[in-house]
Structure formats: structure tokens, C-alpha cells
RORONU-82161 format. One record per residue: residue number from 1; residue in three letters; x, y, z of N, C-alpha, C, CB in turn. Coordinates in steps of 0.1 Angstrom, whole numbers. Glycine has a CB too. Example, Ala and Ser with C-alpha at 12.3 -4.5 7.8 and 13.67 -1.06 7.14 Angstrom:
<kollum num="1" residu="Ala" n_u="132" n_v="-57" n_w="78" ca_u="123" ca_v="-45" ca_w="78" c_u="132" c_v="-33" c_w="78" cb_u="113" cb_v="-45" cb_w="90"/>
<kollum num="2" residu="Ser" n_u="128" n_v="-22" n_w="71" ca_u="137" ca_v="-11" ca_w="71" c_u="129" c_v="0" c_w="79" cb_u="141" cb_v="-6" cb_w="57"/>
// end
This chain:
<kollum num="1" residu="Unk" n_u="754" n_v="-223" n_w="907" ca_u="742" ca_v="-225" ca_w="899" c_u="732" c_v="-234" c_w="906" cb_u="746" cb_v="-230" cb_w="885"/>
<kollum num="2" residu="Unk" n_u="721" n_v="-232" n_w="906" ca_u="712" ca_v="-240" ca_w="902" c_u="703" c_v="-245" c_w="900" cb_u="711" cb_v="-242" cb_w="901"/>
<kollum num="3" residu="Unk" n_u="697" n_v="-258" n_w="901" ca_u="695" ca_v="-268" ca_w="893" c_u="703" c_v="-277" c_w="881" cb_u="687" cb_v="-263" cb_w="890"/>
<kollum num="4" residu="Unk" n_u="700" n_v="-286" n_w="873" ca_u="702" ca_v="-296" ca_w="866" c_u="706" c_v="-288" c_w="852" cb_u="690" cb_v="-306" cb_w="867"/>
<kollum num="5" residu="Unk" n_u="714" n_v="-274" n_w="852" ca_u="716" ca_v="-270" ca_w="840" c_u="729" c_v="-276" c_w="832" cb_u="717" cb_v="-256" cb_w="841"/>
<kollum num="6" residu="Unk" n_u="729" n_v="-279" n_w="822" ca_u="739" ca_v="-284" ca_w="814" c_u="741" c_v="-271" c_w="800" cb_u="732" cb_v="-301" cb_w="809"/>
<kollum num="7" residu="Unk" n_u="754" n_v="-267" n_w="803" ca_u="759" ca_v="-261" ca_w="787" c_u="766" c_v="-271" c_w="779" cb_u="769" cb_v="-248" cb_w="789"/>
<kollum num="8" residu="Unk" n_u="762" n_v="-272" n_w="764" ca_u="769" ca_v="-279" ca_w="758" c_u="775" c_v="-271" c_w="749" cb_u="764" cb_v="-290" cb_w="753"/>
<kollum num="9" residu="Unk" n_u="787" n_v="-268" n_w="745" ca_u="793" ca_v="-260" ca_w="738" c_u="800" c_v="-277" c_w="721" cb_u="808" cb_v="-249" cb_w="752"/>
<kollum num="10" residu="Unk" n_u="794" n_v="-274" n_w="718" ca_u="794" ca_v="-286" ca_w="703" c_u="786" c_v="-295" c_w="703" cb_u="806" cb_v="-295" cb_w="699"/>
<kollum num="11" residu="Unk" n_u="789" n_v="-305" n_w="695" ca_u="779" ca_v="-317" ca_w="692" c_u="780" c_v="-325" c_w="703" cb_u="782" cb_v="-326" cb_w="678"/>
<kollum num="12" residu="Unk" n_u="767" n_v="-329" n_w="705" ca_u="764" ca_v="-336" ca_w="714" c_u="754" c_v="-350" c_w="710" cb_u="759" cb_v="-326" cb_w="724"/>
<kollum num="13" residu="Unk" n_u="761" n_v="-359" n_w="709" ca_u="757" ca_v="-373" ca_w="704" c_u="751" c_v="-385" c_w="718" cb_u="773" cb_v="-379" cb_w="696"/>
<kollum num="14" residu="Unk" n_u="737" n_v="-389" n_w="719" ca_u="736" ca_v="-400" ca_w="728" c_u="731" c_v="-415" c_w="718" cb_u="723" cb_v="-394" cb_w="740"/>
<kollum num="15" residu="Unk" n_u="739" n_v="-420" n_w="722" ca_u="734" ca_v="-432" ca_w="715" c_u="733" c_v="-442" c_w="724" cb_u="741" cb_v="-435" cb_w="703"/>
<kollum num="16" residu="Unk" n_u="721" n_v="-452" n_w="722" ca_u="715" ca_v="-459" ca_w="732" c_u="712" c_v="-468" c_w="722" cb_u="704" cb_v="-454" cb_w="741"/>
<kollum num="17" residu="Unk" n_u="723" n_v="-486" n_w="721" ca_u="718" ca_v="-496" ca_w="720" c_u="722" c_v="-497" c_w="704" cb_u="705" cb_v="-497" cb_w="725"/>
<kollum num="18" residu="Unk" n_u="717" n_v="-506" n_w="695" ca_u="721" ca_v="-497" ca_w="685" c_u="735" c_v="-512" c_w="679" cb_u="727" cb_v="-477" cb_w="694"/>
<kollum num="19" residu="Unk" n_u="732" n_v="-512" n_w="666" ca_u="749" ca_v="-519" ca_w="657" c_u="749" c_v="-505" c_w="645" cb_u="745" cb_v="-541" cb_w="644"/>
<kollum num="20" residu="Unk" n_u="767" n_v="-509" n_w="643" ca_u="769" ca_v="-501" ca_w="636" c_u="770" c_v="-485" c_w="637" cb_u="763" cb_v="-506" cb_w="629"/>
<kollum num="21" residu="Unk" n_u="766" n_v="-480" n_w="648" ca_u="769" ca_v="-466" ca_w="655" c_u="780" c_v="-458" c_w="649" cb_u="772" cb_v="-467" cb_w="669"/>
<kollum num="22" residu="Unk" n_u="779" n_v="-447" n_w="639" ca_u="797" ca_v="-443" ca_w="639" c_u="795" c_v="-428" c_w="641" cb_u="808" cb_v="-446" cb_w="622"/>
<kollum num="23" residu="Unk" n_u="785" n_v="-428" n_w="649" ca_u="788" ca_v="-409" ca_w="653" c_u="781" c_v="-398" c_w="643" cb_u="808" cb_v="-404" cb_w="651"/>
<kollum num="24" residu="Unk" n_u="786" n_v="-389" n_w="643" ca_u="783" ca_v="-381" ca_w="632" c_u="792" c_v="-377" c_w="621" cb_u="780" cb_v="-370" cb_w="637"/>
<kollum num="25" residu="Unk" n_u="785" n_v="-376" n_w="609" ca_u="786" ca_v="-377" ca_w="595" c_u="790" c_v="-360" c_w="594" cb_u="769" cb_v="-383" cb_w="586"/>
<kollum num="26" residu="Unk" n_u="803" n_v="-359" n_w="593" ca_u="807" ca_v="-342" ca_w="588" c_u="807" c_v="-338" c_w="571" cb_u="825" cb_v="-338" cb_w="594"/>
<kollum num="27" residu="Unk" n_u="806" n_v="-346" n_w="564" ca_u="809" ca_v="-348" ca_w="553" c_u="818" c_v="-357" c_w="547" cb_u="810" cb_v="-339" cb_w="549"/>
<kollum num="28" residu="Unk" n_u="821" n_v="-356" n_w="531" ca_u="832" ca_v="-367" ca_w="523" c_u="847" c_v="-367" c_w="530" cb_u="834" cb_v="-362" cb_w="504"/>
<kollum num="29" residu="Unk" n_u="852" n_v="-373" n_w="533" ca_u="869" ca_v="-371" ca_w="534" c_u="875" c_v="-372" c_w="526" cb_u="877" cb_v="-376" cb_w="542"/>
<kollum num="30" residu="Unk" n_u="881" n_v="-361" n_w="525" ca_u="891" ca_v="-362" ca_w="514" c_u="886" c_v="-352" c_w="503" cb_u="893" cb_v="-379" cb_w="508"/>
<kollum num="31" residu="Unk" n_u="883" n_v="-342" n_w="506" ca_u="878" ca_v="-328" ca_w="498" c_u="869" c_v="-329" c_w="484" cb_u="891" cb_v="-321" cb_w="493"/>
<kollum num="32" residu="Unk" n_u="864" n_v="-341" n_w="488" ca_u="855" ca_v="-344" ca_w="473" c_u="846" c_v="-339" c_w="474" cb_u="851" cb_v="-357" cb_w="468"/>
<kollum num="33" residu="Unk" n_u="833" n_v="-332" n_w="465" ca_u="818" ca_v="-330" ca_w="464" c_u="815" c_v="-336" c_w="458" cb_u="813" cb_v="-321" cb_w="463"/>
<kollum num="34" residu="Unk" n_u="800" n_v="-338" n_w="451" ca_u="792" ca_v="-344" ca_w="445" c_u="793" c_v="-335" c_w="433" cb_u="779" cb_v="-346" cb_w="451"/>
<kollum num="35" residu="Unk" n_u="794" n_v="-324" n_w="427" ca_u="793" ca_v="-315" ca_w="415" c_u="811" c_v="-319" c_w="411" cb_u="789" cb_v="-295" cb_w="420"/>
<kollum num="36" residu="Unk" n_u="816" n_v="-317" n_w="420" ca_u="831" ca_v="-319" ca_w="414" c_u="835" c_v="-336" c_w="407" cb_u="841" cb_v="-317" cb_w="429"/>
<kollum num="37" residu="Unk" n_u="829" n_v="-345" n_w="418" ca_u="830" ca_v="-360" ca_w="410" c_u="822" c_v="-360" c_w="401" cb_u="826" cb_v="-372" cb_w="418"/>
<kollum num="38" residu="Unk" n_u="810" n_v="-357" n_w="396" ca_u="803" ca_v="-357" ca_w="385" c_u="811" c_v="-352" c_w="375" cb_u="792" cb_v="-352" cb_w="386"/>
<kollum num="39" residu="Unk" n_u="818" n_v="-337" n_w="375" ca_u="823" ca_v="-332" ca_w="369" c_u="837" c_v="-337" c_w="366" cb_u="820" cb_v="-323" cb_w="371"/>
<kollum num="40" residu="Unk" n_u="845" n_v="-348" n_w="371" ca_u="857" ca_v="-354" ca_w="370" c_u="851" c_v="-367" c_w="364" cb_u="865" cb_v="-356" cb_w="383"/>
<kollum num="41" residu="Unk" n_u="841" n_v="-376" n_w="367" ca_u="832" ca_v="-389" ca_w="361" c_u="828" c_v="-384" c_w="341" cb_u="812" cb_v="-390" cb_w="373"/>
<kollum num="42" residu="Unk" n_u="826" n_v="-368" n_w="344" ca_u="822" ca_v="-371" ca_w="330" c_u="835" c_v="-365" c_w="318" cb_u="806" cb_v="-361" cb_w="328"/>
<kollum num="43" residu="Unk" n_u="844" n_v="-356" n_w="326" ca_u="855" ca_v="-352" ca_w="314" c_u="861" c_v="-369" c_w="317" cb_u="871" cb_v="-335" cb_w="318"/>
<kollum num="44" residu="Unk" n_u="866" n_v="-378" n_w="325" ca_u="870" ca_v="-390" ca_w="323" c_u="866" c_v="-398" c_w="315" cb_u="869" cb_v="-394" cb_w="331"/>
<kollum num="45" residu="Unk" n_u="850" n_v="-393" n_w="315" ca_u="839" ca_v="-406" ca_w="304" c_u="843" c_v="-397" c_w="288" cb_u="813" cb_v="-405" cb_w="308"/>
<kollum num="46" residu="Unk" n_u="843" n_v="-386" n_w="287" ca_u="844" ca_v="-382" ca_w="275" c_u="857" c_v="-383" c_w="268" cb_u="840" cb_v="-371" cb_w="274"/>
<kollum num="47" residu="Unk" n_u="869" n_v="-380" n_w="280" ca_u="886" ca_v="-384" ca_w="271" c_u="881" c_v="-404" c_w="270" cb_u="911" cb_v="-378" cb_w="288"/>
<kollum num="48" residu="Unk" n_u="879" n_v="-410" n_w="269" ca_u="880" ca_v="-424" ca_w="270" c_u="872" c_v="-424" c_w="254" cb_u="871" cb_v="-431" cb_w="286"/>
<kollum num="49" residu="Unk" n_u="863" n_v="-417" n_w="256" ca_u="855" ca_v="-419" ca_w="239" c_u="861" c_v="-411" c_w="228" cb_u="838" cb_v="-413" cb_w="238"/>
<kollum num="50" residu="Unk" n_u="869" n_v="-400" n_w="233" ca_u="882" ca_v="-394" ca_w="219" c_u="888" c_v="-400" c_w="224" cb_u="890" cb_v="-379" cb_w="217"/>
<kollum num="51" residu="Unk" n_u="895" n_v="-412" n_w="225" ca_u="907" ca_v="-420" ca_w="223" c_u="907" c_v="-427" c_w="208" cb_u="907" cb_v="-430" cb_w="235"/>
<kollum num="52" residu="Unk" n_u="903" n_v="-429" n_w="203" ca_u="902" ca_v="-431" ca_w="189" c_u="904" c_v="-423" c_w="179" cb_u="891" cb_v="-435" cb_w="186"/>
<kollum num="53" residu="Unk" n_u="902" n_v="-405" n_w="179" ca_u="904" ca_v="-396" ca_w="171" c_u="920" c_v="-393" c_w="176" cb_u="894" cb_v="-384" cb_w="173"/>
<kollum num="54" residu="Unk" n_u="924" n_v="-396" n_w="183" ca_u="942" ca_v="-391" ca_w="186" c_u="950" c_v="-400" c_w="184" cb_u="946" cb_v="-388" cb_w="201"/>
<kollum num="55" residu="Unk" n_u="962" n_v="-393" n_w="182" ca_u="972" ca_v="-402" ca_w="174" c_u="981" c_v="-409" c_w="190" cb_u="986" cb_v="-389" cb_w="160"/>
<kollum num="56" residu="Unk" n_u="986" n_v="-418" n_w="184" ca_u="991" ca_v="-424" ca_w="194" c_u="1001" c_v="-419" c_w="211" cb_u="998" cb_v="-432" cb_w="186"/>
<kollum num="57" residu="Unk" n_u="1008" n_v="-407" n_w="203" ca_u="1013" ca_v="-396" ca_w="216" c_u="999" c_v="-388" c_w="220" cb_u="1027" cb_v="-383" cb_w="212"/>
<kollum num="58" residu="Unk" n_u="997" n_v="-383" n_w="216" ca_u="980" ca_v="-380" ca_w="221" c_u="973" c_v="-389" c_w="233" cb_u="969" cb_v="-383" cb_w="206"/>
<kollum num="59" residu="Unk" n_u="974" n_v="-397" n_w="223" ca_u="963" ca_v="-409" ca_w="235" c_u="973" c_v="-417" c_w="249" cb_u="956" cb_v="-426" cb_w="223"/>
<kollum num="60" residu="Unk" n_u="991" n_v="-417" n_w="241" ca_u="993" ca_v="-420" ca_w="254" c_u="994" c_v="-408" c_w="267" cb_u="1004" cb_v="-427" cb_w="253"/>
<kollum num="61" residu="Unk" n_u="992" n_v="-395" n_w="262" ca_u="993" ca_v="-383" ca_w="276" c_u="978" c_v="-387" c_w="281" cb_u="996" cb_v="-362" cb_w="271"/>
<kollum num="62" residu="Unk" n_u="967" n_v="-387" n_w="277" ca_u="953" ca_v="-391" ca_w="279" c_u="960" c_v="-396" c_w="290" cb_u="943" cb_v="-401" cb_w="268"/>
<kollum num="63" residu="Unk" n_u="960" n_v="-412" n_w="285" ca_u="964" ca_v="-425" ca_w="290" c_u="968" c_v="-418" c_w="305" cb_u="978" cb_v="-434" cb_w="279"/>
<kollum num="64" residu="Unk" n_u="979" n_v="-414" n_w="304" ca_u="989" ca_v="-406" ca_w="316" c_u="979" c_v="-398" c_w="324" cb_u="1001" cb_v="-395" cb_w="310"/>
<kollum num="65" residu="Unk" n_u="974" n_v="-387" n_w="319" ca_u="965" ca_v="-383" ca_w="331" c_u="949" c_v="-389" c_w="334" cb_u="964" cb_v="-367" cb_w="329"/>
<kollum num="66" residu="Unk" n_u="946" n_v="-394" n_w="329" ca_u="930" ca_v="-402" ca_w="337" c_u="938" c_v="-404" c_w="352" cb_u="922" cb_v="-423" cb_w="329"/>
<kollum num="67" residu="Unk" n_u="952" n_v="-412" n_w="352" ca_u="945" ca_v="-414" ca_w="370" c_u="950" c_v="-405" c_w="376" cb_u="949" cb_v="-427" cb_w="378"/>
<kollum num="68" residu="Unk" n_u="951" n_v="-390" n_w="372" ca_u="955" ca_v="-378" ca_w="380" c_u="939" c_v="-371" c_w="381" cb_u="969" cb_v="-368" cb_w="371"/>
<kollum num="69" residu="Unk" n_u="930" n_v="-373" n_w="375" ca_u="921" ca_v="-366" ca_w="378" c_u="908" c_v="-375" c_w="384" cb_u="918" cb_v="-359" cb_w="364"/>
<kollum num="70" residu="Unk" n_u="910" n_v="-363" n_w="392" ca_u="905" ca_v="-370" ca_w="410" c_u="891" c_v="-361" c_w="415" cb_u="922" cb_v="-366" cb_w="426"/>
<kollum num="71" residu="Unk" n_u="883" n_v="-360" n_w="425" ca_u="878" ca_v="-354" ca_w="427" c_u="879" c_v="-346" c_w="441" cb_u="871" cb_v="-359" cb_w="423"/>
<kollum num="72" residu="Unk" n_u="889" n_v="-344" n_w="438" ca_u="901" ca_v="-339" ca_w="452" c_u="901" c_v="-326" c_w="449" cb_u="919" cb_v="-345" cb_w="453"/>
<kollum num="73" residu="Unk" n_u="896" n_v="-315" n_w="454" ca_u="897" ca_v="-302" ca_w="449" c_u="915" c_v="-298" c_w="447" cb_u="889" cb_v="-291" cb_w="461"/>
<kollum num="74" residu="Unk" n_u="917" n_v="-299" n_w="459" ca_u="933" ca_v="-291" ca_w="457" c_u="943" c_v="-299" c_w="452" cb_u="939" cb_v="-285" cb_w="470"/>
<kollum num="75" residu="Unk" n_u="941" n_v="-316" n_w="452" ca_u="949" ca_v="-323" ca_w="444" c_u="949" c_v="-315" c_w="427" cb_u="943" cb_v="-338" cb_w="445"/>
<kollum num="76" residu="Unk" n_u="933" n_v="-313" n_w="421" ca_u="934" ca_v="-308" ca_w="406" c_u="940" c_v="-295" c_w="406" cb_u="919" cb_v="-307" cb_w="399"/>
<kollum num="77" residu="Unk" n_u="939" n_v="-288" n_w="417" ca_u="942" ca_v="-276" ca_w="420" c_u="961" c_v="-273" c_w="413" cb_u="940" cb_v="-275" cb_w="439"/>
<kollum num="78" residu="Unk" n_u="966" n_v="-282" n_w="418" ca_u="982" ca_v="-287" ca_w="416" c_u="981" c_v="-293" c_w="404" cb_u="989" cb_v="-299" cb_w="428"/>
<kollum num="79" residu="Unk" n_u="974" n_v="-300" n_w="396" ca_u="975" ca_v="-306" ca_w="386" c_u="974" c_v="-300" c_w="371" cb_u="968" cb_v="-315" cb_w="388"/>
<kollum num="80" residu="Unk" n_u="973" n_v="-279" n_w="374" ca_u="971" ca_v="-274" ca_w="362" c_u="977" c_v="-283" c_w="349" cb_u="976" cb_v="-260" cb_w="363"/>
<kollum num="81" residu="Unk" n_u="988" n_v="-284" n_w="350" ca_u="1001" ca_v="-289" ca_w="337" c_u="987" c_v="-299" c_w="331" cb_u="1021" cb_v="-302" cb_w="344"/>
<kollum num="82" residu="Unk" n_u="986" n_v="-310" n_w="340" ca_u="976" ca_v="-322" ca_w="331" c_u="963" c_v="-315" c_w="328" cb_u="973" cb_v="-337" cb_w="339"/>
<kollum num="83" residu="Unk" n_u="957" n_v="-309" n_w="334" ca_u="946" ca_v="-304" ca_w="325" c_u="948" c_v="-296" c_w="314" cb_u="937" cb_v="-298" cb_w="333"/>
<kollum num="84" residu="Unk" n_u="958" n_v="-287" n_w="315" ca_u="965" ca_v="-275" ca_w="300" c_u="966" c_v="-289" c_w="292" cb_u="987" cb_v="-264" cb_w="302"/>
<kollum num="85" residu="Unk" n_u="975" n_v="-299" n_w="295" ca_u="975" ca_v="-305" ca_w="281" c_u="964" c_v="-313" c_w="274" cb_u="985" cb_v="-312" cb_w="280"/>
<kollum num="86" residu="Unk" n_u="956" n_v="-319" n_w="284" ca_u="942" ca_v="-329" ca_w="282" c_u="934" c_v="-315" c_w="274" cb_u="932" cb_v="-336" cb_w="302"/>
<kollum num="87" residu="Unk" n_u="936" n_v="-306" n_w="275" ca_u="927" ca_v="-293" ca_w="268" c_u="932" c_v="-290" c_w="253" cb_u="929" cb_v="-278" cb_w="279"/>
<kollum num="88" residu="Unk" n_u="946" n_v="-287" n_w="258" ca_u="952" ca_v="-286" ca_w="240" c_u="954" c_v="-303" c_w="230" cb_u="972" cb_v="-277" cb_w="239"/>
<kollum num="89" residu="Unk" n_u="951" n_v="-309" n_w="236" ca_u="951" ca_v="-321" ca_w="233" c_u="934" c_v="-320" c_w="224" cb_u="954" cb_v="-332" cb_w="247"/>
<kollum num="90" residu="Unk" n_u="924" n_v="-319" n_w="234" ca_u="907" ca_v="-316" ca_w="232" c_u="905" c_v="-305" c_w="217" cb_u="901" cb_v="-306" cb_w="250"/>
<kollum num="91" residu="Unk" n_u="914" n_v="-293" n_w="222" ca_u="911" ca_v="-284" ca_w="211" c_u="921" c_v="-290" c_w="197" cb_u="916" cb_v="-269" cb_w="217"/>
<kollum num="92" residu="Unk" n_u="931" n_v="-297" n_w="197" ca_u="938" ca_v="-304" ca_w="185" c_u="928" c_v="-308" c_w="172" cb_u="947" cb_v="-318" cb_w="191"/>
<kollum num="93" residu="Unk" n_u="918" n_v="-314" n_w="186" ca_u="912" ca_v="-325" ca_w="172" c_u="901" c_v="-319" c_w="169" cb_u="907" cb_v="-342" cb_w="174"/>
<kollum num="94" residu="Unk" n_u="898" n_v="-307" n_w="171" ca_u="886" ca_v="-301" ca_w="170" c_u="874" c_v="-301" c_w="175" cb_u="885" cb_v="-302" cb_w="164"/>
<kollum num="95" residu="Unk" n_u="860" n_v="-301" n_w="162" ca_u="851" ca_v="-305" ca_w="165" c_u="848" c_v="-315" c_w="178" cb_u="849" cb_v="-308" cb_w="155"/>
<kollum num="96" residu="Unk" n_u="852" n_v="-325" n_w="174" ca_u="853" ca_v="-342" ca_w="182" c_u="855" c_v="-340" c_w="197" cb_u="868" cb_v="-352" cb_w="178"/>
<kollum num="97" residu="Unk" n_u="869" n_v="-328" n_w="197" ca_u="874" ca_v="-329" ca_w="208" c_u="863" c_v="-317" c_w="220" cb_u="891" cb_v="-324" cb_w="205"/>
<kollum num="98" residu="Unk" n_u="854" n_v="-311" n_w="215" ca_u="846" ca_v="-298" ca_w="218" c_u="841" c_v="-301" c_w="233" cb_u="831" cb_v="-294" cb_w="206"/>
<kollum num="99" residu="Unk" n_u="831" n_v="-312" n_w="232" ca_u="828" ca_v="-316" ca_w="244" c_u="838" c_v="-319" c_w="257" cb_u="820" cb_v="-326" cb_w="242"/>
<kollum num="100" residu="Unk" n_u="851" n_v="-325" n_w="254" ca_u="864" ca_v="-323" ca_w="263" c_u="867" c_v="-310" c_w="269" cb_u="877" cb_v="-326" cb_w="255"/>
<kollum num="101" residu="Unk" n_u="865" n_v="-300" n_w="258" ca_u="869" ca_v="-286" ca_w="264" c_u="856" c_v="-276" c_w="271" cb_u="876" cb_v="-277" cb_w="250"/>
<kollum num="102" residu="Unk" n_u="846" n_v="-281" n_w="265" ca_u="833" ca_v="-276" ca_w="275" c_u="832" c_v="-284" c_w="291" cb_u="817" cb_v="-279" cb_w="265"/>
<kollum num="103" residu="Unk" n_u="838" n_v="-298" n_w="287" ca_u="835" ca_v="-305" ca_w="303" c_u="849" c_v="-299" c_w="311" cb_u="834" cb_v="-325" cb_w="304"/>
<kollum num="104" residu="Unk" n_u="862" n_v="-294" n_w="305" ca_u="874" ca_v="-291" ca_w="310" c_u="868" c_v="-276" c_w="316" cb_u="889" cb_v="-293" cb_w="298"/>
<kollum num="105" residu="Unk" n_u="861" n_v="-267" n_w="311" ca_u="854" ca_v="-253" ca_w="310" c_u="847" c_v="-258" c_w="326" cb_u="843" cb_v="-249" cb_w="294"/>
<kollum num="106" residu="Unk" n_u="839" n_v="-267" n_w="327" ca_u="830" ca_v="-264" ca_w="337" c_u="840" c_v="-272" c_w="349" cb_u="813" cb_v="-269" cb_w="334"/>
<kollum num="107" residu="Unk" n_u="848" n_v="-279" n_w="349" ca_u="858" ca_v="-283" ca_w="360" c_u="862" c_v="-277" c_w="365" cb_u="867" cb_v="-289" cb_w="358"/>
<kollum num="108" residu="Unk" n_u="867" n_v="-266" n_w="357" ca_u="880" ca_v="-253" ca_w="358" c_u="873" c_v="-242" c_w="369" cb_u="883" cb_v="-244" cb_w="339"/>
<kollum num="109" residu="Unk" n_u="858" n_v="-244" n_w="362" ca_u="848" ca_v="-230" ca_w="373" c_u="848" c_v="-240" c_w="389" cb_u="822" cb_v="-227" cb_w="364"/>
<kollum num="110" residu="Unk" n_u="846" n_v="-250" n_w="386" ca_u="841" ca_v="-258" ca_w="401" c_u="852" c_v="-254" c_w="410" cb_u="840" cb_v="-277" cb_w="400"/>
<kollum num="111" residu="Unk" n_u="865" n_v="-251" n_w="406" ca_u="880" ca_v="-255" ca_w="413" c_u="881" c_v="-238" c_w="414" cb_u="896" cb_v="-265" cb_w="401"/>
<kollum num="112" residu="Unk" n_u="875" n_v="-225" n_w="409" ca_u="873" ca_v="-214" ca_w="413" c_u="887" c_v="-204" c_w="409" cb_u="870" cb_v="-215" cb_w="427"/>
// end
């Protein structure tokens, strides 16, 4: 070849000078998105405000799954059991419980 040709086959990073440098940004680690944490931030915010309409086994399975719901796609993926019951738990109390099962409805679409 030539001349001064260069093929670069991927990312190609120059950094000159510079604090704090960490390369390139591929996305979150650890399989989270932004639609999925919102949508784990708000069924979390809403079982926390029915904790008062449930009877005490009720509220302790609650209790039990908040720290299973993650915004880990395939962690929730594995975790059907705790969302089935955080849902018939939601539909138990009814009315109250509605918004639990509409934010458990749109979780369920995010995870496909």
C-alpha cells in the first residue's frame, strides 16, 4: 500500500491530556433502562402506599418482594412467582389495589 492509510475496524478513542478520562460510555451495566427503572421506581412507590389496606401476611409478602424488584430485565424475568403474587395481592384489595395492577400491566409489557 500506499501512503499513510489507516483501517480502523471499531472504536477508536484519542484522548489527549485531560482528568478523569474513562473511555467510552456503551450504556448502563447491568441490563437496566430508563423506562424499566421508572417503571420498577413507580410499582415500588405504589406497593409502599397500599401497605396500610393489607392485612398483615399481605404486607409482609409486599415487605418480602420490594427488594426483588430490580431494574434488571432478566433478573424480573426469573422473578415471575413475586410479581404473580404482588398482583393477586393488588387485585385482593381491589379498588385501592388498581393502580398496583395497571403499574404491574405496564412492567410486564417492558419485560416482553
Amino acid at each position: 500500500m500506499s501512503g499513510d492509510t489507516t483501517n480502523n475496524y471499531g472504536p477508536v478513542v484519542h484522548m489527549n491530556d485531560g482528568q478523569g478520562n474513562v473511555g467510552i460510555n456503551y450504556g448502563t451495566v447491568g441490563g437496566g433502562d430508563d423506562l424499566l427503572r421508572v417503571a420498577v421506581e413507580e410499582l415500588t412507590r405504589l406497593l409502599q402506599g397500599l401497605r396500610p389496606h393489607l392485612t398483615p401476611e399481605q404486607a409482609q409478602t409486599v415487605e418480602e418482594a420490594l427488594p426483588e424488584l430490580t431494574a434488571d430485565r432478566a433478573a424480573l424475568r426469573q422473578r415471575g412467582l413475586v410479581l404473580a403474587s404482588v398482583a393477586q395481592i393488588a387485585a385482593a384489595v381491589g379498588a385501592v389495589g388498581q393502580p398496583v395492577v395497571d403499574a404491574l400491566g405496564r412492567l410486564l409489557a417492558l419485560l416482553g
